[in-house]
Z-matrix of the N, CA and C atoms (Angstrom, degrees):
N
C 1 1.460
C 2 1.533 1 111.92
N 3 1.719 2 130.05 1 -35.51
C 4 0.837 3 117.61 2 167.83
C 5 1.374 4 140.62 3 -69.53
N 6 1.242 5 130.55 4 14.16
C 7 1.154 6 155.35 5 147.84
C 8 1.953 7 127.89 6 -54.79
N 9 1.923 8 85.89 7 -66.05
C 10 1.545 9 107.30 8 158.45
C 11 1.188 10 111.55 9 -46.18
N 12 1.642 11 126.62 10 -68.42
C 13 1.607 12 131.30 11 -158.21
C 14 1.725 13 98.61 12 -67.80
N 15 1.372 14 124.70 13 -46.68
C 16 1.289 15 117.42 14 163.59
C 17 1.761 16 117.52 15 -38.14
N 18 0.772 17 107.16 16 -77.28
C 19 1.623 18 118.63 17 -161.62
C 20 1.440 19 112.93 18 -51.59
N 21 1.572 20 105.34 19 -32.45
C 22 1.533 21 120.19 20 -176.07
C 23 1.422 22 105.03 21 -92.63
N 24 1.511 23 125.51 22 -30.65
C 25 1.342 24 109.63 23 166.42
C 26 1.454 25 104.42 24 -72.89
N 27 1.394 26 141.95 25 -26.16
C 28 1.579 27 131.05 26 178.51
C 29 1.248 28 104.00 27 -49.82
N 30 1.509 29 125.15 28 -74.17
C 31 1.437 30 136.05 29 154.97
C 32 1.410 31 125.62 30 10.41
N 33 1.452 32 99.53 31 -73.60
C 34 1.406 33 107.06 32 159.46
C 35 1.035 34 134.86 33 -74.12
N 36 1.067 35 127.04 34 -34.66
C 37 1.538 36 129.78 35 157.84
C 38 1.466 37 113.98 36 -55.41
N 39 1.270 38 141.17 37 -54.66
C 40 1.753 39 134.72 38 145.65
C 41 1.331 40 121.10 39 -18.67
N 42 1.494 41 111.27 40 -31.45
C 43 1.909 42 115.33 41 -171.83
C 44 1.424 43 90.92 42 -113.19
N 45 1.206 44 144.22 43 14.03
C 46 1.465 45 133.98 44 172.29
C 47 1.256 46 103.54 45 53.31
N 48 1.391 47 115.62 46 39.49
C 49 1.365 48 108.12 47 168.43
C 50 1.770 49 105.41 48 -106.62
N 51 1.511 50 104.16 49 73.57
C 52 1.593 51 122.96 50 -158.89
C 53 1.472 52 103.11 51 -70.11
N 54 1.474 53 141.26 52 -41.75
C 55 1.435 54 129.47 53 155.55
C 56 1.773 55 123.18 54 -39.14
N 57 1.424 56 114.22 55 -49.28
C 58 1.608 57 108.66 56 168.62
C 59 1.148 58 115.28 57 -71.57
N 60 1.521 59 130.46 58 -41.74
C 61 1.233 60 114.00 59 147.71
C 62 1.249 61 150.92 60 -20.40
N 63 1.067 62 101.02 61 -60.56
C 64 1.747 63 116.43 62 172.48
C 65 1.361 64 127.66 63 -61.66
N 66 2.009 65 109.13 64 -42.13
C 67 1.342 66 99.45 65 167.61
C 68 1.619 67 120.87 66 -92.65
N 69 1.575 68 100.18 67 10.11
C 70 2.212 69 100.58 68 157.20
C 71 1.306 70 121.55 69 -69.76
N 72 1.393 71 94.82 70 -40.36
C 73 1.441 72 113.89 71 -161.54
C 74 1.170 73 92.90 72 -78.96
N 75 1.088 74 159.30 73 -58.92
C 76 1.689 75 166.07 74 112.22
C 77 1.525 76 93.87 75 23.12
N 78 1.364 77 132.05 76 -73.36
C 79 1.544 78 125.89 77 -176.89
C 80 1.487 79 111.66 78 -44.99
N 81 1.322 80 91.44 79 -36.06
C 82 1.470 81 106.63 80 -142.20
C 83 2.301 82 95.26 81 -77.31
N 84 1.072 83 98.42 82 -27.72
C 85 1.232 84 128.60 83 -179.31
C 86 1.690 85 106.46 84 -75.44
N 87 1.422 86 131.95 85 -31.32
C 88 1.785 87 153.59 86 -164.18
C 89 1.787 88 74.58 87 -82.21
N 90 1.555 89 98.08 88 -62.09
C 91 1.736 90 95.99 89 -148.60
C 92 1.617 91 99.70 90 -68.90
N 93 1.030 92 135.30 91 -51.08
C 94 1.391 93 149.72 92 -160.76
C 95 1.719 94 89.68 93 -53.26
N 96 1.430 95 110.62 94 -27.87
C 97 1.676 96 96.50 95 -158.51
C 98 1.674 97 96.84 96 -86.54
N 99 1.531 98 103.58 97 -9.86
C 100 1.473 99 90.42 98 -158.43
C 101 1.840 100 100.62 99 -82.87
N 102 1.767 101 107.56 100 -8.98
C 103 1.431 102 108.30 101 -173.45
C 104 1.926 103 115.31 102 -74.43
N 105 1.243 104 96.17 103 -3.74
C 106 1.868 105 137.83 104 173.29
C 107 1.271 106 110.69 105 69.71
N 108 1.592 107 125.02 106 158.34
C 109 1.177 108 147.71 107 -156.59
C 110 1.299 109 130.52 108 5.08
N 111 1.587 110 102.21 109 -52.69
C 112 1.548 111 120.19 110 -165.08
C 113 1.626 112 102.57 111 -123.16
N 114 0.735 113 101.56 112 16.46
C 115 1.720 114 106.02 113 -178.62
C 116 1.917 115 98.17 114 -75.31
N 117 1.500 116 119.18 115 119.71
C 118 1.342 117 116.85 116 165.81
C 119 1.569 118 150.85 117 -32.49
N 120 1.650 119 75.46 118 -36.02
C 121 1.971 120 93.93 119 160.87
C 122 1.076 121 132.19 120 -84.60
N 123 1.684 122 107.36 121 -7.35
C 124 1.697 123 98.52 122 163.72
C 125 1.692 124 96.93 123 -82.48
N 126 1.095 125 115.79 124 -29.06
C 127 1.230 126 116.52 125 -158.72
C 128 2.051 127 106.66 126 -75.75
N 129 1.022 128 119.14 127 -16.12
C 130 1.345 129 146.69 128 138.72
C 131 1.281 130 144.70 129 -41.90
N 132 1.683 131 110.75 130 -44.11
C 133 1.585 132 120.66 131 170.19
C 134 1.891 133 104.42 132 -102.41
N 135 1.468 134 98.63 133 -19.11
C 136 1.853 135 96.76 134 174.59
C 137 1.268 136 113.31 135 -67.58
N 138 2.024 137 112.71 136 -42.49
C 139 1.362 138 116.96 137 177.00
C 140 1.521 139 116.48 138 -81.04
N 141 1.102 140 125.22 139 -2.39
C 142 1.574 141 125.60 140 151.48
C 143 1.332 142 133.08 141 -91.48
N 144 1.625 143 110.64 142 -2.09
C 145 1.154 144 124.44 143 162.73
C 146 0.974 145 123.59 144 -109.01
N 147 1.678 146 121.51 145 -21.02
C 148 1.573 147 120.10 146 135.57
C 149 1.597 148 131.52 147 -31.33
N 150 1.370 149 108.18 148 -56.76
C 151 1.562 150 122.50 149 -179.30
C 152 1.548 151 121.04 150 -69.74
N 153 1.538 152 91.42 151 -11.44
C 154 1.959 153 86.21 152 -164.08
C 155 2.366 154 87.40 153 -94.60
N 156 1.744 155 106.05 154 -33.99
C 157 1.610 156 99.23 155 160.18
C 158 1.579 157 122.63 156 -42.48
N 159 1.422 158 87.66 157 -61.48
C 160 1.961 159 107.94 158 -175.30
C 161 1.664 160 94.48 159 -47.58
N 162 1.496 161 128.25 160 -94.92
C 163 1.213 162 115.32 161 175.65
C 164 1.405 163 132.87 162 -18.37
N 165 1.585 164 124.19 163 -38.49
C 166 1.413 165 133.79 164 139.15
C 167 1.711 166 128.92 165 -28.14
N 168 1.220 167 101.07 166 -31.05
C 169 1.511 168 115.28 167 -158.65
C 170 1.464 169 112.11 168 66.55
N 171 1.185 170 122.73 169 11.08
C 172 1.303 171 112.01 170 163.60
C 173 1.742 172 138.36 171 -76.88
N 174 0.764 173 124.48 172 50.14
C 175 1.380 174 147.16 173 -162.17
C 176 1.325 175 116.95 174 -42.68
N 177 1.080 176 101.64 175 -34.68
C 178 1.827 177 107.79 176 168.56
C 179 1.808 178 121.87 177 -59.22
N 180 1.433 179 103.02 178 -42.47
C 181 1.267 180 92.33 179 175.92
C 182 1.501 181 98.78 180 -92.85
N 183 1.362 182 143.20 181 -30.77
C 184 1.262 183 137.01 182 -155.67
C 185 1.669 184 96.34 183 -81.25
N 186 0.944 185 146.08 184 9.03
C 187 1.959 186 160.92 185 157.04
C 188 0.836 187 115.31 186 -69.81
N 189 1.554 188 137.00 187 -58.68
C 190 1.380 189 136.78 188 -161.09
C 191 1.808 190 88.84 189 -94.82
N 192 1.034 191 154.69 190 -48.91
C 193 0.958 192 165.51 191 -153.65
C 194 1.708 193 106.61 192 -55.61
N 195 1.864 194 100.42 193 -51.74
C 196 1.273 195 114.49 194 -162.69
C 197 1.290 196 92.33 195 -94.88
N 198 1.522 197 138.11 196 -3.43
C 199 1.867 198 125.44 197 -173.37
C 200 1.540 199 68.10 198 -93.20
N 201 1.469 200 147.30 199 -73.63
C 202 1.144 201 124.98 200 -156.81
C 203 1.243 202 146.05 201 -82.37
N 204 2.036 203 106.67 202 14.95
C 205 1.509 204 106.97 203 151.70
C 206 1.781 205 116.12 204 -90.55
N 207 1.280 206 103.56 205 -3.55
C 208 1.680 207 110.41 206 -179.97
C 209 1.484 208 99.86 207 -71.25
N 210 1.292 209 94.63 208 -51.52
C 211 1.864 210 87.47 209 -177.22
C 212 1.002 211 132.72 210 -68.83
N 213 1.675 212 107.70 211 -22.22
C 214 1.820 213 98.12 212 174.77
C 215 1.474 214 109.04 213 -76.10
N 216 1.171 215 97.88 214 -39.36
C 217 1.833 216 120.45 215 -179.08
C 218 1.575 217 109.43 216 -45.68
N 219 1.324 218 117.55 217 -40.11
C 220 1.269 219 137.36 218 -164.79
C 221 2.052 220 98.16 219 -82.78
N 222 1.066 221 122.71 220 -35.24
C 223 1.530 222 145.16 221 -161.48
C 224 1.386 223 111.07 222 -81.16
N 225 2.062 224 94.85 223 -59.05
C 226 1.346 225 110.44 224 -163.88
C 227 1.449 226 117.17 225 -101.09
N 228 1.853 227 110.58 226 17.03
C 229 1.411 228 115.42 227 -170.83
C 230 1.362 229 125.64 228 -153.88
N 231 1.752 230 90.28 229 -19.90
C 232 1.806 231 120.86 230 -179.81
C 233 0.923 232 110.56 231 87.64
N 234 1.386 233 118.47 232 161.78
C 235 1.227 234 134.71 233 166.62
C 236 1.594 235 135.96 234 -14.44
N 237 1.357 236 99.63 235 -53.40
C 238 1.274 237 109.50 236 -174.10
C 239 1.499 238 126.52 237 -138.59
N 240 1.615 239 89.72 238 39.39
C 241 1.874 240 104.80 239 160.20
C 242 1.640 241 112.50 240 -68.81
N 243 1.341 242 109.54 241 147.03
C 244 1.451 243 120.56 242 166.92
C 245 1.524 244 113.74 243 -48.42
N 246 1.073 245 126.96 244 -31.55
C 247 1.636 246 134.08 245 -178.76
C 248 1.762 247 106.39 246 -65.02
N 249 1.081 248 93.67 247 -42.99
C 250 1.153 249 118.96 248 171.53
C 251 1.750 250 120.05 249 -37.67
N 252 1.793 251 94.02 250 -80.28
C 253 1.244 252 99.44 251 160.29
C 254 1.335 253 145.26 252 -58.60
N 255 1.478 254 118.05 253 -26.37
C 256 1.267 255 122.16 254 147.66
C 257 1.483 256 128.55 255 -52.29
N 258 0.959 257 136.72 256 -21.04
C 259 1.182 258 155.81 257 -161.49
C 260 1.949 259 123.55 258 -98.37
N 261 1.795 260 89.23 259 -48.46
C 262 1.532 261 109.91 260 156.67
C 263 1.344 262 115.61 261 -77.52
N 264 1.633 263 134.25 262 -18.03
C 265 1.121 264 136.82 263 171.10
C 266 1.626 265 119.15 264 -76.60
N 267 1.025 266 106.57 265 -54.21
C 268 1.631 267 109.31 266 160.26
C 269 1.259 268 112.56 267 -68.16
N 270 1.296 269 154.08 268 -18.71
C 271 1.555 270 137.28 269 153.48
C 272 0.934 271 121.61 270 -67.02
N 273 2.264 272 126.57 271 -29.07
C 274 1.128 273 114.68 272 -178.01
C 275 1.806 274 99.13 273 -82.13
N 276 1.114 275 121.15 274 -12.41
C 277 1.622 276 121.94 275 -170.03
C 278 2.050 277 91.13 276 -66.80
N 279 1.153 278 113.76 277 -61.69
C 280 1.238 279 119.28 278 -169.93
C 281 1.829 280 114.38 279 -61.27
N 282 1.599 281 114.02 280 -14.53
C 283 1.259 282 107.55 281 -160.51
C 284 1.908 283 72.92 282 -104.71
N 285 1.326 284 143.67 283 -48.75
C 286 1.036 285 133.44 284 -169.29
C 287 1.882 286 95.28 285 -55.36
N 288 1.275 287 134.02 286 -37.28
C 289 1.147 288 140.21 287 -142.23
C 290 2.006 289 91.23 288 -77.09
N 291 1.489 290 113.67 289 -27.21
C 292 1.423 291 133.54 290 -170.59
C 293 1.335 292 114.85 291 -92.65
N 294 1.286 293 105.59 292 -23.78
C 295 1.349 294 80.78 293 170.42
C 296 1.648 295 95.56 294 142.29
N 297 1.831 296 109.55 295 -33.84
C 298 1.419 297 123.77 296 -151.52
C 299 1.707 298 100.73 297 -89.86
N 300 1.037 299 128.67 298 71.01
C 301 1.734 300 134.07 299 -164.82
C 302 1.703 301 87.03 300 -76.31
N 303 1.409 302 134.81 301 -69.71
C 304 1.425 303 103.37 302 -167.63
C 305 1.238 304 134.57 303 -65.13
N 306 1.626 305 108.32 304 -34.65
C 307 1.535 306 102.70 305 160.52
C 308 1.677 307 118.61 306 -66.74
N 309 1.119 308 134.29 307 -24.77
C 310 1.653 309 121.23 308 161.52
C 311 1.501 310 105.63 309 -28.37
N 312 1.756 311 98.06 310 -74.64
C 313 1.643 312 127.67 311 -153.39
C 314 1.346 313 101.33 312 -36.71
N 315 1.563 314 109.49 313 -66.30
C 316 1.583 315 126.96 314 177.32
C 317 1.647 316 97.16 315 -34.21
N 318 1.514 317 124.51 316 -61.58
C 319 1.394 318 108.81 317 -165.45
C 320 1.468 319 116.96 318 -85.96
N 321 1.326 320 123.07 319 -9.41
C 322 1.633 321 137.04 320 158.22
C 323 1.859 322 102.37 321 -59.65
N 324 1.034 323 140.48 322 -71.50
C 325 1.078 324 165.00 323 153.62
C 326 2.111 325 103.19 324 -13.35
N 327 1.451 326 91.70 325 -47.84
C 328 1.390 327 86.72 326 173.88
C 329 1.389 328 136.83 327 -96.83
N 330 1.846 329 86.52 328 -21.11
C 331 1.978 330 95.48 329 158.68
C 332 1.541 331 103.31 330 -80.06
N 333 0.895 332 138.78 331 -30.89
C 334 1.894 333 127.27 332 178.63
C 335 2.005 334 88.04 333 -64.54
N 336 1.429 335 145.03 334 -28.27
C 337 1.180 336 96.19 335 -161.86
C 338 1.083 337 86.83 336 -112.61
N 339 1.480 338 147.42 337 22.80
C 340 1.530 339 138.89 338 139.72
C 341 1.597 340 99.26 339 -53.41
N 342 1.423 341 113.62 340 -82.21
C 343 1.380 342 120.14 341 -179.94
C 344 1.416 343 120.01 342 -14.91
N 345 1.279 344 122.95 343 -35.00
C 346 1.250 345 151.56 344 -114.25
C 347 1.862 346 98.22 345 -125.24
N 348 1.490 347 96.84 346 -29.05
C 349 1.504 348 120.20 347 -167.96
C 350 2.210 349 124.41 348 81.74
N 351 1.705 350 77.76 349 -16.50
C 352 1.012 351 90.98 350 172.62
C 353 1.572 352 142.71 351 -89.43
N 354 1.084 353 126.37 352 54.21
C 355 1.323 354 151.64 353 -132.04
C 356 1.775 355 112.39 354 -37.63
N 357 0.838 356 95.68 355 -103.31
C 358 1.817 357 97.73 356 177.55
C 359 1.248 358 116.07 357 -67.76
């Protein structure tokens, strides 16, 4: 099922249909936890349920969401997987979006040198 609730909250989240979204991505987030802690797919439906807040402008919940798909992501893939960098790129977008421009940069700076191949 966590596959389904993923794909169908993307779906909705593409059509701005941001309420069905939210409670897939939310399912999608139940199932991911049950694959446990550090497993990538929780770390997957948190950072798509991070982004669909952030796009919200809601920033408060879309924060804690994105420090805790970095870390599983960071655990369950290393340092310097592409998932990775996507992930530090949309947190530094949202922390520049707050106010926090050097801590963004630092994490902009560190998804360009994943991308980059060049990791840290």
């Amino acid at each position: 099922m966590w596959q389904t609730y993923l794909d169908d909250g993307i779906e909705a989240y593409e059509a701005a249909r941001y309420a069905e979204a939210e409670k897939l991505f939310k399912l999608a987030v139940a199932e991911g936890e049950q694959f446990g802690a550090s497993d990538s797919r929780l770390a997957d439906s948190l950072n798509n349920l991070a982004l669909m807040y952030h796009t919200q402008g809601d920033y408060a919940k879309a924060k804690p969401l994105y420090k805790r798909s970095l870390a599983i992501w960071e655990r369950a893939l290393g340092p310097e997987h592409p998932n990775l960098a996507d992930s530090l790129e949309d947190y530094g977008v949202l922390l520049k979006a707050t106010g926090r421009a050097a801590e963004a940069q630092t994490l902009l700076d560190r998804a360009a040198a994943i991308r980059k191949g060049k990791g840290k």
